[in-house]
FIKOL-146083 format. One record per atom (N, C-alpha, C): residue in one letter; x negated, y negated, z negated. Coordinates in steps of 0.05 Angstrom, whole numbers, plus 5000, padded with zeros to 4 digits. Example, Ala and Ser with C-alpha at 12.3 -4.5 7.8 and 13.67 -1.06 7.14 Angstrom:
2
a473651144844/a475450904844/a473650664844/s474350454858/s472750214857/s474249994843/
***
This chain:
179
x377946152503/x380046292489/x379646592492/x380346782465/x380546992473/x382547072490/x381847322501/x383847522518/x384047772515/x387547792512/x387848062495/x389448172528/x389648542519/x391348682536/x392748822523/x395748782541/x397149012528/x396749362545/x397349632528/x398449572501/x396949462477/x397849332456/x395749292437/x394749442416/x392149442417/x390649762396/x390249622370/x389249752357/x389249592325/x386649442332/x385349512338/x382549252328/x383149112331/x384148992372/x384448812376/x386948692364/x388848782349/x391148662326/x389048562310/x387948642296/x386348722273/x384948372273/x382548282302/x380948162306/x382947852304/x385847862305/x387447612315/x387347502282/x387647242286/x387246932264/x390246782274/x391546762252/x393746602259/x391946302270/x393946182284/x393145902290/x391746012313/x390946232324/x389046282348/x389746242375/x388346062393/x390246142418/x389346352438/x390546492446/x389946782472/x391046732494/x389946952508/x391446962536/x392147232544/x395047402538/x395547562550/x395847682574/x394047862579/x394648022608/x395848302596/x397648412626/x399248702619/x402448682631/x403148862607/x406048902608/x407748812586/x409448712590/x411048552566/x413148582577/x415448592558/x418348642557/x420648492551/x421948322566/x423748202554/x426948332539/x427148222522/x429648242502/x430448062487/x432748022486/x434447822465/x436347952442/x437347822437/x439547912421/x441448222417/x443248162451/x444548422454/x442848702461/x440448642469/x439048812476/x437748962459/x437448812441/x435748892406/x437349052399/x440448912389/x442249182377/x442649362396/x442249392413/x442649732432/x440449902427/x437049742431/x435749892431/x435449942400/x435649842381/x436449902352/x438250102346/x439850102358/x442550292360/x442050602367/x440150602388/x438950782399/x436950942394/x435950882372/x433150982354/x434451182334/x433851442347/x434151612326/x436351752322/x438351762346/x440651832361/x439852042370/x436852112389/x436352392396/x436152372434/x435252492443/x434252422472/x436452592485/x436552552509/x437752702530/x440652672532/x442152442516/x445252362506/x445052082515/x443751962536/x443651772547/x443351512523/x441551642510/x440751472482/x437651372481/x436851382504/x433451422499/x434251012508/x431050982486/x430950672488/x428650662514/x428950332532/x428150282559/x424250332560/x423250382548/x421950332543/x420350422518/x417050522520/x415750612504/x415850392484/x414950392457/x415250242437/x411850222427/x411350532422/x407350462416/x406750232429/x405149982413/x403049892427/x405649632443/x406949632442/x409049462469/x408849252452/x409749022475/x409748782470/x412048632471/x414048462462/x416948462477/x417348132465/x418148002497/x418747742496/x420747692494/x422547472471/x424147412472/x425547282485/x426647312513/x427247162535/x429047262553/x431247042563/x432147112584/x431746882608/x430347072630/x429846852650/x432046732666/x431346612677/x433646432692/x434346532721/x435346532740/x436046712762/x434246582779/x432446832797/x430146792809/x430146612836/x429046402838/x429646312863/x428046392883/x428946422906/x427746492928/x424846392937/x423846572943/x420246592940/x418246672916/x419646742892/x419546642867/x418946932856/x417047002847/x417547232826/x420347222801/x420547092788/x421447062762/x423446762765/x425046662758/x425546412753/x424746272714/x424846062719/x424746052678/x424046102662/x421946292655/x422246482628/x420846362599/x422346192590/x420046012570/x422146232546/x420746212516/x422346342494/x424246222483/x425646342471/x427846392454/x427346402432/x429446232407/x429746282385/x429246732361/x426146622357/x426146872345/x427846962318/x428146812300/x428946952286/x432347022286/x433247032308/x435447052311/x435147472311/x432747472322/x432347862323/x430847922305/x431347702279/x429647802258/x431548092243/x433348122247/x435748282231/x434648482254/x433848582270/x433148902286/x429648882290/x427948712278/x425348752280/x424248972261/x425049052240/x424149212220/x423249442234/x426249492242/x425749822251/x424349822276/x423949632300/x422949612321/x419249752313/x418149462289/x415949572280/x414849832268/x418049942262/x417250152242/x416150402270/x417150452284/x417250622313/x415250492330/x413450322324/x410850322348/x411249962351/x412849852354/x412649622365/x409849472352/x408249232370/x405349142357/x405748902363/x407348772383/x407748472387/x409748372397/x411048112384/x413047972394/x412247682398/x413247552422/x412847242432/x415747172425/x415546902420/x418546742414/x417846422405/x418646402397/x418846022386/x420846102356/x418846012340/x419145882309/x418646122294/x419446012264/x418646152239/x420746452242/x420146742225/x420746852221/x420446902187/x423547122176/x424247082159/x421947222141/x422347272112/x419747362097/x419947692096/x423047842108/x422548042110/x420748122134/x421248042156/x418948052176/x416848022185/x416347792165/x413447742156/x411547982143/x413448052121/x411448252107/x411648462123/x414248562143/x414048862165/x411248772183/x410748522185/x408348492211/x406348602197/x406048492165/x403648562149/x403148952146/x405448952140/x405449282145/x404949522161/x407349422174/x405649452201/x403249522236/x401849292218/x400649172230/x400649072255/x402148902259/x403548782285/x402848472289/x403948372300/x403348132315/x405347902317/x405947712316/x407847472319/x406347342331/x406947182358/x405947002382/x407846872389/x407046502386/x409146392392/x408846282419/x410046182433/x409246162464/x410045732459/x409645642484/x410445422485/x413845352499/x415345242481/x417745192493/x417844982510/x420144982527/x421044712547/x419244742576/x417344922567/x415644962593/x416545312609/x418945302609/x419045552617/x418345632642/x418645422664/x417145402699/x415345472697/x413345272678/x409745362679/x409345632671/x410845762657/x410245952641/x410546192662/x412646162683/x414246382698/x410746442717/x409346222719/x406846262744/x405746422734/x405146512708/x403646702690/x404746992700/x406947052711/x408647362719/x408147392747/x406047542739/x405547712768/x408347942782/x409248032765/x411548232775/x413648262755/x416248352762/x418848362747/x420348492758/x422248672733/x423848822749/x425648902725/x427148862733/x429948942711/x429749322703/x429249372675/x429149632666/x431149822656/x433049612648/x435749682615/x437249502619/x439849562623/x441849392608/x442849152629/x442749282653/x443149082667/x446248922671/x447849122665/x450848922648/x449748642632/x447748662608/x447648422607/x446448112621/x445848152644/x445247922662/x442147882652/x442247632654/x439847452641/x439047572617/x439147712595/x438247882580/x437848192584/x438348212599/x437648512609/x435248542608/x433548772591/x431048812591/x429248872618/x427848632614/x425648682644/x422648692629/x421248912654/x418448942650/x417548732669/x415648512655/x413948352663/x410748452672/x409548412681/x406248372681/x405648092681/x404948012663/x403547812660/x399947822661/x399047462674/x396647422672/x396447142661/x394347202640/x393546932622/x395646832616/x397446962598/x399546842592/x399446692572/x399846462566/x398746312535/x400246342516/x398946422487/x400446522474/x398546312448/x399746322425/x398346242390/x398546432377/x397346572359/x397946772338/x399346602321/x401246622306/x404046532300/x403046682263/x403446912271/x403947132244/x400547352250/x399147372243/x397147532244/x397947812221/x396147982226/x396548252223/x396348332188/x395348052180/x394748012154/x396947812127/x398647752150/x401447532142/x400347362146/x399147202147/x397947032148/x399246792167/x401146682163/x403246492176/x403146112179/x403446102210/x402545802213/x404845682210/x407745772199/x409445572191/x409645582161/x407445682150/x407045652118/x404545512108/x402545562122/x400845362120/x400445042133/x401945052154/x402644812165/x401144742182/
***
């Protein structure tokens, strides 16, 4: 399998085949829902007004996830994905400002499809129900943003060999349309 790193540069966008499977190493970001509309919220508000979003956007990678509360010994507890197109309504602008990759589970809508094509970004679907297996892949974690919201609070991950599918490739090119 190939192996990509974040952040992600265009070739290696460029070189991904929907249906492909990879292995991410790096830095990846979790976010959900509430976290999307803040840092959405936050774009273009202006710096230094306690408006700046958690995190660089060039090149970033951001998992749709909230992990489960870490048990003792444990880097991480849980972290398998989340329903993506639930942040299909704040992806536009995410891509439009730097973002290059999102992990999640299922189809996304056709507006986001064509923003990946545009773009040129990334859709990676991860495997659900396996969120344990998945947590061994996180070498380190640490809550960044938003820590009012608990279990969605944006955390920087490092991941190794994280398994991922190209979902949406850089070209639209989509594995819940071809089947």
């Amino acid at each position: 399998m190939k192996i990509i790193n974040t952040p992600l540069c265009a070739a290696e966008i460029g070189s991904l085949k929907a249906g492909e499977e990879v292995f991410l190493n790096g830095i990846i970001y979790t976010a959900r829902d509430q976290a999307h509309k803040r840092i959405v919220n936050s774009l273009g508000k202006g710096r230094g007004k306690g408006r700046e979003i958690p995190f660089n956007l060039k090149g970033a990678v951001v998992y749709y996830c909230g992990p489960t509360q870490t048990p003792k010994g444990r880097i991480i507890g849980s972290c398998g994905p989340t329903t993506s197109s639930r942040m299909d309504a704040f992806t536009v602008p995410l891509l439009r400002k730097g973002l290059k990759g999102m992990i999640g589970k299922g189809s996304r809508s056709p507006e986001v499809r064509a923003a990946i094509k545009k773009y040129r970004a990334v859709y990676f679907v991860t495997y659900a129900g396996c969120g344990a297996l998945l947590s061994r892949h996180v070498k380190s974690a640490r809550k960044i943003a938003y820590h009012d919201l608990g279990p969605e609070a944006v955390m920087e991950l490092k991941v190794e060999n994280f398994p991922l599918v190209v979902a949406i490739d850089s070209l639209g090119n989509d594995i819940y349309e071809r089947g």
